[in-house]
mmCIF file of the N, C-alpha and C atoms, coordinates in Angstrom:
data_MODEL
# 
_entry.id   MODEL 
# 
loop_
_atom_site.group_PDB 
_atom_site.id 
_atom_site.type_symbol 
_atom_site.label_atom_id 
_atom_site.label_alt_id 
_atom_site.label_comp_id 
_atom_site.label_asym_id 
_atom_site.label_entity_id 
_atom_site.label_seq_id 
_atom_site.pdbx_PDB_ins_code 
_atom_site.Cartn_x 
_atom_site.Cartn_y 
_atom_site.Cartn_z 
_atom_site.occupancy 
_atom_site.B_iso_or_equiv 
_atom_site.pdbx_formal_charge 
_atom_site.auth_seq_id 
_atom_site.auth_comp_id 
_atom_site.auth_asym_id 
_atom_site.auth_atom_id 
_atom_site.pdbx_PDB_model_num 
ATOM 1   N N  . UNK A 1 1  ? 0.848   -1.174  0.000  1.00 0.00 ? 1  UNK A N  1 
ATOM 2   C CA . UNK A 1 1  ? 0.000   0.000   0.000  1.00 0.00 ? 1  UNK A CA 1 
ATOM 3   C C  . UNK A 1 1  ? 0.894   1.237   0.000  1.00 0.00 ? 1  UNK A C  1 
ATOM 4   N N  . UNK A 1 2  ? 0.254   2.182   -0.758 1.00 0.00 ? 2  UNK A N  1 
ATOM 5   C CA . UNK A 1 2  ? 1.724   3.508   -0.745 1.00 0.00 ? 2  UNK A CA 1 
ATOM 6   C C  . UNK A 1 2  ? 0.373   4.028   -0.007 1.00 0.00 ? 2  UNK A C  1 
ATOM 7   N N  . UNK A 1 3  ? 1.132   5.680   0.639  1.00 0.00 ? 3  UNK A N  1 
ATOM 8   C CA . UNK A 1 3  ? 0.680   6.738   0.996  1.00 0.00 ? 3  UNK A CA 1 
ATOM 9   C C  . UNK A 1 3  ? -0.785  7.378   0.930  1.00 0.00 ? 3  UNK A C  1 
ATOM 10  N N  . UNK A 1 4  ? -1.192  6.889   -0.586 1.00 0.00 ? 4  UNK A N  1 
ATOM 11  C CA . UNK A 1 4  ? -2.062  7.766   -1.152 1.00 0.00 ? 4  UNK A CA 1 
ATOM 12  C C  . UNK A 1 4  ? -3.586  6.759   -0.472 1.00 0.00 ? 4  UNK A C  1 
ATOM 13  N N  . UNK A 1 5  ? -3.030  5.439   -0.182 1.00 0.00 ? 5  UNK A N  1 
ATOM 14  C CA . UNK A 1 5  ? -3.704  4.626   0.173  1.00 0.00 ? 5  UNK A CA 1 
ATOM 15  C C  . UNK A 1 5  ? -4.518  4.439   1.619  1.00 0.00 ? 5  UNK A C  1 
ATOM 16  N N  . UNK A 1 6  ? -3.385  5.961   2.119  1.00 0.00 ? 6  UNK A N  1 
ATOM 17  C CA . UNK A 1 6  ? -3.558  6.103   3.509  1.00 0.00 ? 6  UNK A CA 1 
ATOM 18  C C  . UNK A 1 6  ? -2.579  5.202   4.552  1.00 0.00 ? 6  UNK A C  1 
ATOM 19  N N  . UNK A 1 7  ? -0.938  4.329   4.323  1.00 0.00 ? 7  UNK A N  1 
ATOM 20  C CA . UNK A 1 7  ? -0.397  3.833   4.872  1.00 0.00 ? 7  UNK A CA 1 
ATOM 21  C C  . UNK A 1 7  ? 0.505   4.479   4.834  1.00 0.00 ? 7  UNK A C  1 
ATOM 22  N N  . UNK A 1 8  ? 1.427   4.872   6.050  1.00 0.00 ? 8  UNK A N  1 
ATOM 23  C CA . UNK A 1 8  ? 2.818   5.357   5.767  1.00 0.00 ? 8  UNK A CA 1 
ATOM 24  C C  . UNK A 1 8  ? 3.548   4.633   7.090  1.00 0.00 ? 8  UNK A C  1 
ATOM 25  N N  . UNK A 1 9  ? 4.610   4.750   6.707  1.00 0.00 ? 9  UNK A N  1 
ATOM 26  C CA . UNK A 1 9  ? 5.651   4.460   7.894  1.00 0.00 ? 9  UNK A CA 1 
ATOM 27  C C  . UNK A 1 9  ? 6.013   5.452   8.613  1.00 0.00 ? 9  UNK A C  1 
ATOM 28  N N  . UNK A 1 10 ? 6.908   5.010   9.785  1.00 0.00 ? 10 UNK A N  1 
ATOM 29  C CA . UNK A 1 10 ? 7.480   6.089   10.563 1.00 0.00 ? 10 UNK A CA 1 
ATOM 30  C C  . UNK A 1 10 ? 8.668   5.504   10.992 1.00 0.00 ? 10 UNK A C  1 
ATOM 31  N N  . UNK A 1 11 ? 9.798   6.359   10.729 1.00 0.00 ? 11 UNK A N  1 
ATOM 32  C CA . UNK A 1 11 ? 11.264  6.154   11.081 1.00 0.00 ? 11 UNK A CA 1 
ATOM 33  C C  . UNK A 1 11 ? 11.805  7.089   11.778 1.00 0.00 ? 11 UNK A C  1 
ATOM 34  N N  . UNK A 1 12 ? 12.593  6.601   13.100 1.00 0.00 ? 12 UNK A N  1 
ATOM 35  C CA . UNK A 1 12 ? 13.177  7.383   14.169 1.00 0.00 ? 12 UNK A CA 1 
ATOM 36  C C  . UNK A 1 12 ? 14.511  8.106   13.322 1.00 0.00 ? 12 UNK A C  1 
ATOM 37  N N  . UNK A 1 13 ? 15.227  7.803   12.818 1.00 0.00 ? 13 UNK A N  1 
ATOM 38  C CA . UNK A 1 13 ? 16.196  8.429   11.985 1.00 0.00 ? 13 UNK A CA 1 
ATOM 39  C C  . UNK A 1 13 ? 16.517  8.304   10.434 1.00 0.00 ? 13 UNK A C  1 
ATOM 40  N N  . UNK A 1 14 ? 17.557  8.626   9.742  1.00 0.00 ? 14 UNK A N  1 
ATOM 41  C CA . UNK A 1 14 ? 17.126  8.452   8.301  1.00 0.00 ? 14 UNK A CA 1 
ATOM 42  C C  . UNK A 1 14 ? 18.768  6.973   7.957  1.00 0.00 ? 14 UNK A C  1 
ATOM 43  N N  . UNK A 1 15 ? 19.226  6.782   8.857  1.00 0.00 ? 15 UNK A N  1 
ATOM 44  C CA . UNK A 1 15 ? 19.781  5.702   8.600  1.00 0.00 ? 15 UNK A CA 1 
ATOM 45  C C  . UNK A 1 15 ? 19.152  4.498   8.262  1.00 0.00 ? 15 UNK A C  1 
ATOM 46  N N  . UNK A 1 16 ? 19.849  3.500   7.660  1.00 0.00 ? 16 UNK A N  1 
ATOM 47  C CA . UNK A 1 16 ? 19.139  2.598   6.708  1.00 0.00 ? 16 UNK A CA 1 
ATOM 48  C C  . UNK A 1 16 ? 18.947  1.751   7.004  1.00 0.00 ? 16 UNK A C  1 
ATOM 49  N N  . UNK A 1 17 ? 19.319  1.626   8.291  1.00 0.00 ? 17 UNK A N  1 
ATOM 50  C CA . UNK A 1 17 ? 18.851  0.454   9.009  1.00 0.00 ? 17 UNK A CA 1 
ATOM 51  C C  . UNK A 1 17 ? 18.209  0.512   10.767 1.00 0.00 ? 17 UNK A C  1 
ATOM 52  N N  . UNK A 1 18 ? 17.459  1.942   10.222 1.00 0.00 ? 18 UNK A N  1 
ATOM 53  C CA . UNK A 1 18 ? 16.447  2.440   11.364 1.00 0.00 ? 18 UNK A CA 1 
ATOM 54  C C  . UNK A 1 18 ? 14.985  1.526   11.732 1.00 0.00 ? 18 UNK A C  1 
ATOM 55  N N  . UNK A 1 19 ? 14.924  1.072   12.882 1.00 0.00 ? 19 UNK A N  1 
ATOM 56  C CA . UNK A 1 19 ? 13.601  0.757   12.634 1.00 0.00 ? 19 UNK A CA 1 
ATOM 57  C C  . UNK A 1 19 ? 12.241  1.647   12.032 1.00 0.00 ? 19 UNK A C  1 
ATOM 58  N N  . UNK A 1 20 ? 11.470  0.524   11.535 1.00 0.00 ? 20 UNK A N  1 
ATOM 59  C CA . UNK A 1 20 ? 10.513  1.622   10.835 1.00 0.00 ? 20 UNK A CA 1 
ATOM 60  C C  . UNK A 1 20 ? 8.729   1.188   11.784 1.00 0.00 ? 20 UNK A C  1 
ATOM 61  N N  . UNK A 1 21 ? 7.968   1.840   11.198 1.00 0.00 ? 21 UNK A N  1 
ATOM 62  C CA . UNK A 1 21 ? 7.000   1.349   12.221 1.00 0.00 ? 21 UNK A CA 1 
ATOM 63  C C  . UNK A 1 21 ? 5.588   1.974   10.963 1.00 0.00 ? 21 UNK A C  1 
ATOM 64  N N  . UNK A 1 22 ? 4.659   0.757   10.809 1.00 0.00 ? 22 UNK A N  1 
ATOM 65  C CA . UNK A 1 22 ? 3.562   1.172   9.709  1.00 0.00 ? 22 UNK A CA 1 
ATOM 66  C C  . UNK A 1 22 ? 2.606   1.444   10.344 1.00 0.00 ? 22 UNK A C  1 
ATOM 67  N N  . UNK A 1 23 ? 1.892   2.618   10.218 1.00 0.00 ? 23 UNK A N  1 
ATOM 68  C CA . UNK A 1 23 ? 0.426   2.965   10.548 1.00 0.00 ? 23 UNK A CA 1 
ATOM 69  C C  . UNK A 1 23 ? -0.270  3.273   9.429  1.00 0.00 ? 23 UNK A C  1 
ATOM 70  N N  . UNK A 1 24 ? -1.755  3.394   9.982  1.00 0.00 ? 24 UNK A N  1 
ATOM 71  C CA . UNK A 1 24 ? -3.057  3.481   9.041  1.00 0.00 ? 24 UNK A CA 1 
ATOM 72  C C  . UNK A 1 24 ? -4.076  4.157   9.223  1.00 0.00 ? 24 UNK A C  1 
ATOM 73  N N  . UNK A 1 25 ? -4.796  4.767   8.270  1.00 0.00 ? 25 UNK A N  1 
ATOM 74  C CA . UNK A 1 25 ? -5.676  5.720   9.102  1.00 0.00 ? 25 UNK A CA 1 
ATOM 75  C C  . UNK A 1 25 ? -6.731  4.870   9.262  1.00 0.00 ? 25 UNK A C  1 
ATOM 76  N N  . UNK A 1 26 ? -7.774  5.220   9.197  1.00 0.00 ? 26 UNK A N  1 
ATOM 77  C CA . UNK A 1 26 ? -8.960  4.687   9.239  1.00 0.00 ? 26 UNK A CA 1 
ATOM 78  C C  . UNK A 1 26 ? -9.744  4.414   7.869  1.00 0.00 ? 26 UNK A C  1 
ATOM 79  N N  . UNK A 1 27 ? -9.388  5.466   7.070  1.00 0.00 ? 27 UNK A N  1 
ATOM 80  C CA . UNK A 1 27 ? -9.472  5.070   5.481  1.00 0.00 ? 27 UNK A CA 1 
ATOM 81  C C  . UNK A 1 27 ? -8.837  4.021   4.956  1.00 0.00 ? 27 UNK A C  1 
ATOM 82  N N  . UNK A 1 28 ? -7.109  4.195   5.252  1.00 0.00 ? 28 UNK A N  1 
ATOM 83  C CA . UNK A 1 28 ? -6.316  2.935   5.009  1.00 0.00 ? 28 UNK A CA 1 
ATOM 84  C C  . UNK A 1 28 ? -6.880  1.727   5.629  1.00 0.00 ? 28 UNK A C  1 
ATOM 85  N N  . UNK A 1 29 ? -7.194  1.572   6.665  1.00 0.00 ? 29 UNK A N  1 
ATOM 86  C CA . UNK A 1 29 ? -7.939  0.096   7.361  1.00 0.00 ? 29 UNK A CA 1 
ATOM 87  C C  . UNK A 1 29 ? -8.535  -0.324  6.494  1.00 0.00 ? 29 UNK A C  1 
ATOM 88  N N  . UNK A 1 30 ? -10.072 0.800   6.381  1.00 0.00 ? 30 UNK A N  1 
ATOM 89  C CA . UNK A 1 30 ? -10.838 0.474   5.235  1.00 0.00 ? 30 UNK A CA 1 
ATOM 90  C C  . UNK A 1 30 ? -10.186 -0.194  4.269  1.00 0.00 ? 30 UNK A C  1 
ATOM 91  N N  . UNK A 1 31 ? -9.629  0.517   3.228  1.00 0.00 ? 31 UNK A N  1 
ATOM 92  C CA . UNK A 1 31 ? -9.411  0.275   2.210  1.00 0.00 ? 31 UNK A CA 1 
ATOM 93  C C  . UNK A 1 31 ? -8.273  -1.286  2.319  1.00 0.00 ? 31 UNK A C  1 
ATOM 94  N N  . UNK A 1 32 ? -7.510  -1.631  3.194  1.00 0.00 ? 32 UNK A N  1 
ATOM 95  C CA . UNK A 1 32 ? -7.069  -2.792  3.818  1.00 0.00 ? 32 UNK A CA 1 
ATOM 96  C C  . UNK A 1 32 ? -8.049  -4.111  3.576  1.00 0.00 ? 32 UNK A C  1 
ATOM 97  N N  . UNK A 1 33 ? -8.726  -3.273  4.684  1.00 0.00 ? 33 UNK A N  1 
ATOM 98  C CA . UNK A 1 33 ? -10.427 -4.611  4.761  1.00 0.00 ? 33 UNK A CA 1 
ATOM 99  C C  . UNK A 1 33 ? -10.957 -4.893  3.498  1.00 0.00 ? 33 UNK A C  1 
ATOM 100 N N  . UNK A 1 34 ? -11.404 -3.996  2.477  1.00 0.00 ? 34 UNK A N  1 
ATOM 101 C CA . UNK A 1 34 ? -11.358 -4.249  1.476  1.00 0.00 ? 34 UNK A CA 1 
ATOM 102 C C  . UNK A 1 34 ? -10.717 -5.197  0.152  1.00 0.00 ? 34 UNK A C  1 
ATOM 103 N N  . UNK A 1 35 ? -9.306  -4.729  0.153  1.00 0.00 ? 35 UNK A N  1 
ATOM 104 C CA . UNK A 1 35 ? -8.332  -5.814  -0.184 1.00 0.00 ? 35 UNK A CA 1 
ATOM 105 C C  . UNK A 1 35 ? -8.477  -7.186  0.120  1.00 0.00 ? 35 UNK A C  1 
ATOM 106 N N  . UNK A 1 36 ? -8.312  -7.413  1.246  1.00 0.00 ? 36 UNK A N  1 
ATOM 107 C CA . UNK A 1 36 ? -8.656  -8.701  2.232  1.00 0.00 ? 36 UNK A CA 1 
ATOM 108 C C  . UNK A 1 36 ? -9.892  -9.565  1.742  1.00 0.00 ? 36 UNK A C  1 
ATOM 109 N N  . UNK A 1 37 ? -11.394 -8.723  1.539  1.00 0.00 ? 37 UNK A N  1 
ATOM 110 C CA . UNK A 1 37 ? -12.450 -9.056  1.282  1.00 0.00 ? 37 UNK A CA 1 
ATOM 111 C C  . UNK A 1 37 ? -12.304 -9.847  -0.079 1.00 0.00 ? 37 UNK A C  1 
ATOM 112 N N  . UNK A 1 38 ? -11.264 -8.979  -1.333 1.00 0.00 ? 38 UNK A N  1 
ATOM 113 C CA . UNK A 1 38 ? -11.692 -9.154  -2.587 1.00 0.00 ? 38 UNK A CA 1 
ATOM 114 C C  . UNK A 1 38 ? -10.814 -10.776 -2.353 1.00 0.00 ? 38 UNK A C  1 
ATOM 115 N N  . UNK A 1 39 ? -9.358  -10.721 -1.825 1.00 0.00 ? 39 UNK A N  1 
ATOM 116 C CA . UNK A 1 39 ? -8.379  -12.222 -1.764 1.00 0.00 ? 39 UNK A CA 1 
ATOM 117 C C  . UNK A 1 39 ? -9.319  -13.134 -1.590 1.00 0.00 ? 39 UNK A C  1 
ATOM 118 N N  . UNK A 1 40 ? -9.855  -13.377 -0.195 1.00 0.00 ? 40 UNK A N  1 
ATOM 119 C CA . UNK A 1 40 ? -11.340 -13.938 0.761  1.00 0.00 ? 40 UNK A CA 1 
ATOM 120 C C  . UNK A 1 40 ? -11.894 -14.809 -0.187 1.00 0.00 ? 40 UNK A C  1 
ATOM 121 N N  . UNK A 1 41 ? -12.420 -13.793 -0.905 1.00 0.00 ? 41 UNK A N  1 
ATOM 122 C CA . UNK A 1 41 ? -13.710 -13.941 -2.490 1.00 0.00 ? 41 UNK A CA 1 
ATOM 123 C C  . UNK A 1 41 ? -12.757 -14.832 -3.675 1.00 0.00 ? 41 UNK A C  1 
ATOM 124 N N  . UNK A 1 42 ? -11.561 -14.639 -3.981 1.00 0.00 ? 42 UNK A N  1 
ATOM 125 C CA . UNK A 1 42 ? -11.012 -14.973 -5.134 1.00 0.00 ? 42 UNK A CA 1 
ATOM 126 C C  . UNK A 1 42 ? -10.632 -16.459 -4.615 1.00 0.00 ? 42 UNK A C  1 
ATOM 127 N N  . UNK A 1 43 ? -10.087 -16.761 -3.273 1.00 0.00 ? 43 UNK A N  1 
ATOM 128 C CA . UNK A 1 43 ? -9.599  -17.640 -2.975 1.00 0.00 ? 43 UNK A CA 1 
ATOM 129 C C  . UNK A 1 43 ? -10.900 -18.928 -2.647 1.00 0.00 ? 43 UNK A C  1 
ATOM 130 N N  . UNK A 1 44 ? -12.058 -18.169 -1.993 1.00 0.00 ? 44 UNK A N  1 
ATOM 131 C CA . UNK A 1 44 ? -12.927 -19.212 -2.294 1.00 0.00 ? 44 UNK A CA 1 
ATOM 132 C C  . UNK A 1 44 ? -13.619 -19.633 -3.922 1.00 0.00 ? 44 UNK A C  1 
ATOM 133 N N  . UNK A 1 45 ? -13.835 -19.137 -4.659 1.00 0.00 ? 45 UNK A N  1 
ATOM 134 C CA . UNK A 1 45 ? -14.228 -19.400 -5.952 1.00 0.00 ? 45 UNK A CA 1 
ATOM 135 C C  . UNK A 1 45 ? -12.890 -20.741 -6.108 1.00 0.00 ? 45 UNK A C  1 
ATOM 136 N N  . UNK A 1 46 ? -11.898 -20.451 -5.810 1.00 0.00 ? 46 UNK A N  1 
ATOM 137 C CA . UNK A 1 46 ? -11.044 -21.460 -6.205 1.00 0.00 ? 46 UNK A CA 1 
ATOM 138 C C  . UNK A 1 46 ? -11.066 -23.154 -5.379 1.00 0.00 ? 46 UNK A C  1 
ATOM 139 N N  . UNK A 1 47 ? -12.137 -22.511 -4.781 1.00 0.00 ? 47 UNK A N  1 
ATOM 140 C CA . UNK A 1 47 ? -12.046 -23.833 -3.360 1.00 0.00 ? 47 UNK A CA 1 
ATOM 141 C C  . UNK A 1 47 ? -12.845 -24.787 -4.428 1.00 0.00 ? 47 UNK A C  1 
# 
């Protein structure tokens, strides 16, 4: 998911081997749950 999706990360410094940490808004969830729903759906048709 990029940005626009509503996911971004967060990094304590800009070294490259900073931990990073992902949050989401509430749109991003949404739109998450969504994703999830359509796999869900594709993967049962295949059952």
């Amino acid at each position: 998911m990029e940005p626009e999706d509503c996911c971004l990360s967060s990094i304590d410094s800009l070294d490259e081997s900073a931990a990073s940490v992902t949050g989401f808004t509430r749109k991003g969830l949404d739109y998450l749950e969504d994703i999830l729903d359509d796999r869900r759906s594709d993967f049962m048709k295949n059952i």
